[in-house]
N, C-alpha and C positions, 0 to 999 in steps of 0.2 A: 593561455586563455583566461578570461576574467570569470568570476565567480558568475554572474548572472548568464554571460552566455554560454558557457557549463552545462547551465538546467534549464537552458531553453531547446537544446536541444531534443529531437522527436524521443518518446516513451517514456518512461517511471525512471525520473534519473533519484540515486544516493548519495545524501551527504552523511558519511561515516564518522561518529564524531570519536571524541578521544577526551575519554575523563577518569579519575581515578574514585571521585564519590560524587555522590550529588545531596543536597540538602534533605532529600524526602526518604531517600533508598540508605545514605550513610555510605558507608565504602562498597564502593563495587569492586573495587581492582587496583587496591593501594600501594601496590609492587610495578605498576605497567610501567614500562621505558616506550617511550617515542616513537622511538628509531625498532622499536620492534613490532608496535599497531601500525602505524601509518603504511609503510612499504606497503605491507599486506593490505592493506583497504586499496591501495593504488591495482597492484593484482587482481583485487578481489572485483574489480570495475565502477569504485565509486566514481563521481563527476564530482566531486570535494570532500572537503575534510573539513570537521569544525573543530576547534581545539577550545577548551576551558581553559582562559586564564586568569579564574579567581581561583581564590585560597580556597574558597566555601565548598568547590569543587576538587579539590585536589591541586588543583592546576599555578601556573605559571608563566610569564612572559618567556623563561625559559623555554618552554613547554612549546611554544609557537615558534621561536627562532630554530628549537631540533627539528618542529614539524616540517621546517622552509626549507633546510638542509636535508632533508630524506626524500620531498618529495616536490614533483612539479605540478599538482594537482592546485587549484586553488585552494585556499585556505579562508577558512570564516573563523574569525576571531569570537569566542560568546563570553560573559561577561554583564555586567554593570555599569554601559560607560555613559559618561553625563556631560562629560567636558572636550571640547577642540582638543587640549592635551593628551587625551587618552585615544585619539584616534590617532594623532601625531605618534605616538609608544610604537601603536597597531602596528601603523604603516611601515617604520622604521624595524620594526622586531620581525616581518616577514608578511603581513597579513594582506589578503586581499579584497578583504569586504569587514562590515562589521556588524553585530546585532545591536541593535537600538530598540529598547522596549518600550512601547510604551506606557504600559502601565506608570512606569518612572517618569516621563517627557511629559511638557506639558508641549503644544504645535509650536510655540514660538523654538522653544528647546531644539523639536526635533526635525525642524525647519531648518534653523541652524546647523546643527549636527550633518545634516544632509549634506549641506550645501558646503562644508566645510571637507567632508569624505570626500566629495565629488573634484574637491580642488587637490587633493590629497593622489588622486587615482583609486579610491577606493570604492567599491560595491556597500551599500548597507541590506541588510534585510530588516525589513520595519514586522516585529510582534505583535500582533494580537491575538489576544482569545477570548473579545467578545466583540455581539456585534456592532459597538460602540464604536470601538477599538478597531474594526474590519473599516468602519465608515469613514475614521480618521488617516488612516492609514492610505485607503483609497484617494480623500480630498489632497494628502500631503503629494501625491504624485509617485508616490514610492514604487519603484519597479519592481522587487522583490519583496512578496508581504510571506512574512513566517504565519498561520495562525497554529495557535501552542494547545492543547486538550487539555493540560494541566494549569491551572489558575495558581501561581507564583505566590499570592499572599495564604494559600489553605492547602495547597498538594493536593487537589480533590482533580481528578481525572475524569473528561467527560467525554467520549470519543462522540459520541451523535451528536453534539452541539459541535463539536470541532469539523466533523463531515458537513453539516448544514452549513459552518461558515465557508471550507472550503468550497463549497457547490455554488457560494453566492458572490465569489471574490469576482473579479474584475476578469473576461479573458484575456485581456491584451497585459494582464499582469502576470508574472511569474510563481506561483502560489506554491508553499512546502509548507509540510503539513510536518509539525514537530510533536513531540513525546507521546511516550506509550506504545508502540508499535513492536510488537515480538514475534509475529506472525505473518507470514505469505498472503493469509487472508487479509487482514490488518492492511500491510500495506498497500493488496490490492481495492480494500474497501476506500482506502483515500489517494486511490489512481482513479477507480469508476466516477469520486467524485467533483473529479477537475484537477487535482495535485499535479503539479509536474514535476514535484518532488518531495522526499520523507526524509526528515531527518532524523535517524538512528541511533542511537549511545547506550542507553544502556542495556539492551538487549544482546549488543555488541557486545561490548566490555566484560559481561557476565561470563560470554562463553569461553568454552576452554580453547575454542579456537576462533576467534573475531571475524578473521577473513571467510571463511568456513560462512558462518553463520547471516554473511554479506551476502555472500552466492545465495544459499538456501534462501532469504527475505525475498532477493529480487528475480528468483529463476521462473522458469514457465516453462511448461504449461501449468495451470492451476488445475486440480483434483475434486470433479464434482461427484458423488455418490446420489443418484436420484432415488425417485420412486419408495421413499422411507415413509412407514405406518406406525413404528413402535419405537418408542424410547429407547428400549435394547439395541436397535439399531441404528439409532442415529448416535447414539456414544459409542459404539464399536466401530462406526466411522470415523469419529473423532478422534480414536484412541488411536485409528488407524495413520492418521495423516490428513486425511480429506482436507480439504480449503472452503467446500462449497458443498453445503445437503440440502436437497432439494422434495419437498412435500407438494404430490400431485391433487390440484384440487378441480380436475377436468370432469364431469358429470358420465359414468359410464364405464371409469377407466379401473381395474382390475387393481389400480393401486393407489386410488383415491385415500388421501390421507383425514384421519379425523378431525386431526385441526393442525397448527404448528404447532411444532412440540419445543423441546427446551433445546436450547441450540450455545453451545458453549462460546464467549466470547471471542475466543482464537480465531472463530469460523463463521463462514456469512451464510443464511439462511437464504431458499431461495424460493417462491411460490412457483408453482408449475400453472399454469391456466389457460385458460382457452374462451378468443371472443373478446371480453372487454374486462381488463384489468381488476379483480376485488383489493380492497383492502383486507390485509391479513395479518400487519407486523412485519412481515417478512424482509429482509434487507434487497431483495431484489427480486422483483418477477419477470418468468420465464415464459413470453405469453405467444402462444401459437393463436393461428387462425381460425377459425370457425368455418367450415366446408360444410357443412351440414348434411357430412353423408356418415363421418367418422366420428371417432375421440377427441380426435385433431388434425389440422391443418398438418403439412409439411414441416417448414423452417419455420425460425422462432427468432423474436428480438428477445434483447437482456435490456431490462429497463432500472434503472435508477430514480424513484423519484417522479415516474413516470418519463422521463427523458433516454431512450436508447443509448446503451455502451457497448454493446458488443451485437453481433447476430450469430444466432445456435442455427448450424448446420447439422441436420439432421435426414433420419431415411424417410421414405414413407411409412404410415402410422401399418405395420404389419408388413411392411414390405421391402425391397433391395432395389441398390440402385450401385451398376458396378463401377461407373465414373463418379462414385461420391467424395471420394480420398480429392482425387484427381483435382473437381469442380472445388471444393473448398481449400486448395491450396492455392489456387487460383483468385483467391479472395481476398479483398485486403481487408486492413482494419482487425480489429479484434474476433477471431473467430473461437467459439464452442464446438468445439468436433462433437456429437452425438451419435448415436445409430449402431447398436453391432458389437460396441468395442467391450470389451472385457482383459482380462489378464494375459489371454492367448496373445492378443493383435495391440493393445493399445502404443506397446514402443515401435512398433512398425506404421502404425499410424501419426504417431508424433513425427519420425524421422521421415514421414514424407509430405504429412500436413504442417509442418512447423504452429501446430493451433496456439493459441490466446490460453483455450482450456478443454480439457475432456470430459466425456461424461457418460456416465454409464447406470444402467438400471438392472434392465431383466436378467442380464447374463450373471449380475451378481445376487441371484434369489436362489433359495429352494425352493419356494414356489411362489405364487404372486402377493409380492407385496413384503413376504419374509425375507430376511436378507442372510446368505452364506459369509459366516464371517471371515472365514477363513479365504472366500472368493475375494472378501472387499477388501482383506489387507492385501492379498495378493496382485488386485488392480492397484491400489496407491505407491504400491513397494513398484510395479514395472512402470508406474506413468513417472515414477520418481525417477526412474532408470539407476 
């Protein structure tokens, strides 16, 4: 299978890369053999493999010929490359696609390049990381656009310009969203916003188990901890595992939060509302309906941006509903399980809901609005299973 249609396929596909240093970070893992990361990213269920083969990286043409010999994954060659000869190496060393930056290309260049891979059999993925660079990328026709969070001339990292660009990429393009990525949140935050794929390295690399750490990035269900009012509790969530904390700002509701609080980078923040969307900073709103007799509505959209990613299945606001598991496994698309669940039930609920993500409040309080911490790690530890 060729690299592009790899990560066209349906949901958050992985491309696991394989590097020993990188220019910003210095050594991550200057002892790794090949033939020991890659197998395991194959297991681990990546839909490719990138492999470094500059110096500045660790890396090697070497490096790409053991990756071809270990595995049948596609391979994305990353690099520096400027010349028709350098993708000729590519092809010949094992590779099935290549990185072409543009920052370095100027269109005639990378026009060329294109057109040259394409005679080759090879995949390119065209980099950008700005939206200059997004526009260029798009007019060249490029089917797979990288855009990068890290700017290559400063190492300066900017995940929310990098989500804005992936949210504005093309859809009929294949869009991966590269560096900085070390979290489940993370990579979920540039799935919500159009990615159809993350590429991974040094997150990987660091750990003591890479493959391990693959699974854990791309696993689901994702860990929402709602209904938080105090700092105390939203870093004991955090400390906990959570992915997703959620601050309720519904007129009336017992755990009405005072404003958003400080929300650690690992993890996405979520507005709770009801009726008509505020703005609040928050990386996603969780906005119920307006029934005008309640708190809130029923069910609830997840919005990005103001754009729907997911729909929160939820009970009635104080109430039960025994076909609720049932009904929302029956749902497609990304679902939020809500309602009920806590530490008792939530892997019982996962094993019949298969959800998107869970989510829990009152069951983890000591009383409204305070949160049991000892309940919330015990929710994250069972939804982790």
């Amino acid at each position: 299978m060729r690299f592009a249609e790899a990560l066209s396929q349906p949901g958050l596909g992985a491309v696991a890369e394989f590097k020993r240093r990188s220019p910003s970070a210095g050594d991550i893992r200057p002892d790794a053999r090949v033939t020991d990361v890659v197998p395991a990213y194959a297991v681990a269920g990546a839909r490719a493999v990138s492999v470094l083969v500059d110096e500045r990286f660790g890396g090697t043409l070497d490096d790409l010929r053991a990756a071809r010999a270990a595995t049948t994954l596609p391979l994305l060659a990353k690099g520096f490359f400027l010349t028709e000869g350098d993708l000729l190496e590519l092809r010949d060393a094992g590779a099935d696609a290549a990185l072409l930056i543009l920052r370095d290309l100027d269109d005639a260049t990378a026009t060329r390049l294109m057109a040259e891979a394409e005679r080759l059999g090879l995949d390119t993925l065209v980099e950008a990381h700005d939206e200059e660079e997004l526009e260029r990328a798009t007019a060249l026709g490029a089917t797979v656009i990288g855009v990068n969070a890290r700017d290559l001339s400063t190492f300066h990292i900017d995940r929310h310009a990098q989500l804005d660009l992936v949210a504005r990429a093309p859809h009929d393009r294949i869009v991966i969203a590269e560096s900085a990525i070390h979290t489940r949140a993370q990579a979920a935050a540039a799935e919500l916003a159009g990615a159809d794929a993350v590429l991974v390295g040094t997150s990987l690399m660091r750990a003591a188990d890479p493959a391990a750490k693959l699974r854990e990035l791309f696993s689901r269900p994702l860990v929402k901890v709602c209904g938080l009012t105090r700092q105390e509790d939203v870093d004991a969530a955090g400390e906990a595992g959570a992915d997703l904390v959620g601050f309720v700002f519904a007129e009336g509701s017992p755990r009405r939060a005072p404003a958003l609080l400080d929300v650690p980078e690992t993890t996405l923040s979520v507005a709770v509302q009801v009726g008509e969307p505020q703005e609040t900073g928050a990386d996603l709103v969780q906005l119920y309906p307006d029934d005008g007799g309640t708190v809130r509505g029923r069910d609830a959209v997840l919005l990005r941006g103001g754009e729907e990613v997911a729909r929160v299945l939820d009970l009635p606001w104080q109430g039960d509903d025994p076909d609720h598991w049932r009904k929302a496994a029956a749902t497609d698309g990304r679902v939020m399980l809500a309602g009920g669940l806590g530490p008792e039930n939530v892997r019982e609920a996962i094993e019949t809901v298969r959800p998107w993500a869970v989510d829990a409040s009152s069951s983890l309080e000591r009383e409204p609005g305070i949160k049991d911490h000892d309940r919330v790690r015990a929710f994250v530890e069972a939804a982790r299973g």
